[in-house]
N, C-alpha and C positions, 0 to 999 in steps of 0.2 A: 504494500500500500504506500500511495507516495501523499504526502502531506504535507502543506505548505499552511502560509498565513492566509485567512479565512477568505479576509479581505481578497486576497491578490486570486483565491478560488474564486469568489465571487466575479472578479472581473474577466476573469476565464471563460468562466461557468454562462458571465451574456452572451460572451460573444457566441458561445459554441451552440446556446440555445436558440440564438437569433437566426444562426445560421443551419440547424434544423429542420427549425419553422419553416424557411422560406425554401429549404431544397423541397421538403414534404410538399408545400403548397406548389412550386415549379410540379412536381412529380403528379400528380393530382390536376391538370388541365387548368392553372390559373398560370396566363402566359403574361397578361399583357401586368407592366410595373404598379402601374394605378391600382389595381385591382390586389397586388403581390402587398403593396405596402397598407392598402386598406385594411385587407386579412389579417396581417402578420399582427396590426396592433391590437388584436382580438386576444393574444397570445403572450406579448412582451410585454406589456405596460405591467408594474408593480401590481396594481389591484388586478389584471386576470391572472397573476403567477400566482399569487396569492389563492384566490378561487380555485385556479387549477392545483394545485399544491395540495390544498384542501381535501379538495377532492379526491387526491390521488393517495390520502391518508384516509379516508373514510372508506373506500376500497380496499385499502388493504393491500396497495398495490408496491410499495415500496419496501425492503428491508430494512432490519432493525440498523445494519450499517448505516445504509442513506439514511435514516430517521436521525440517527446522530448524527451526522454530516449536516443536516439540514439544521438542526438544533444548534449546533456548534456556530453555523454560519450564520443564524438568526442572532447571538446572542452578542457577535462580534461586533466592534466598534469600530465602525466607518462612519460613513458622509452621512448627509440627510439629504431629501428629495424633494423637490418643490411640489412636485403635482399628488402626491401623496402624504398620508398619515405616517410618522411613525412604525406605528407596528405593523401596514402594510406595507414601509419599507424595508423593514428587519426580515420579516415572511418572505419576501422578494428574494433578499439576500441570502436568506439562509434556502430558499428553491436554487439559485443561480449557484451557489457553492455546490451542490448535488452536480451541476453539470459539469460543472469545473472538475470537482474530485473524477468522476466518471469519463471525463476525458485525459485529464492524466494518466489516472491507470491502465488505459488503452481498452476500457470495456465500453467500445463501440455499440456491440448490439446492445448491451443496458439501451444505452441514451437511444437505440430505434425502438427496442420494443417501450419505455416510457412512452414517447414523441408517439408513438402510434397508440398509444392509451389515449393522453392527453386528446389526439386528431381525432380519434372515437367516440369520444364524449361529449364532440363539440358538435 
């Protein structure tokens, strides 16, 4: 397991989920960009990671690993976020450190079969 500062997962963890997002939605017949960056904010903004987050704990979809990952990464002290709360930015944070962690350790399908949760739900 590789382990770094939560924060630095966190900022990992966007990019690698943003970029997820938008292969899934490319893959799935949304071609034109207008339509790619409308979708995607359904997805990235704090308050739906959060939601989806949520959610993906109420399923029972995550490991007790990633539960602590996400915990750990909720609890960390970073920035604040203008267009949200607080604890839906912490929530956020500690969802984005899950991608982060899951892309460092090179468990690729985790982060598809998630992302294919997450797209199922929606």
């Amino acid at each position: 397991m590789i382990f770094m500062d939560m924060i630095l997962l966190a900022y990992l963890g966007d990019s690698v989920y943003e970029l997820y997002i938008r292969n899934y939605l490319l893959e799935h017949n949304t071609k034109k960009i207008k339509d790619i960056q409308k979708l995607s904010l359904n997805y990235v903004s704090a308050r739906s990671q959060r939601k989806i987050l949520e959610k993906l704990i109420e399923k029972d979809i995550l490991t007790l690993e990633e539960l602590e990952i996400v915990r750990k990464g909720r609890n960390a002290h970073g920035g604040k976020s203008k267009s949200s709360d607080i604890i839906t930015y912490r929530i956020a944070t500690g969802f984005e450190c899950l991608f982060g962690y899951l892309y460092k350790n090179k468990q690729m399908d985790r982060i598809d079969f998630i992302i294919n949760k997450i797209m199922g739900d929606s």
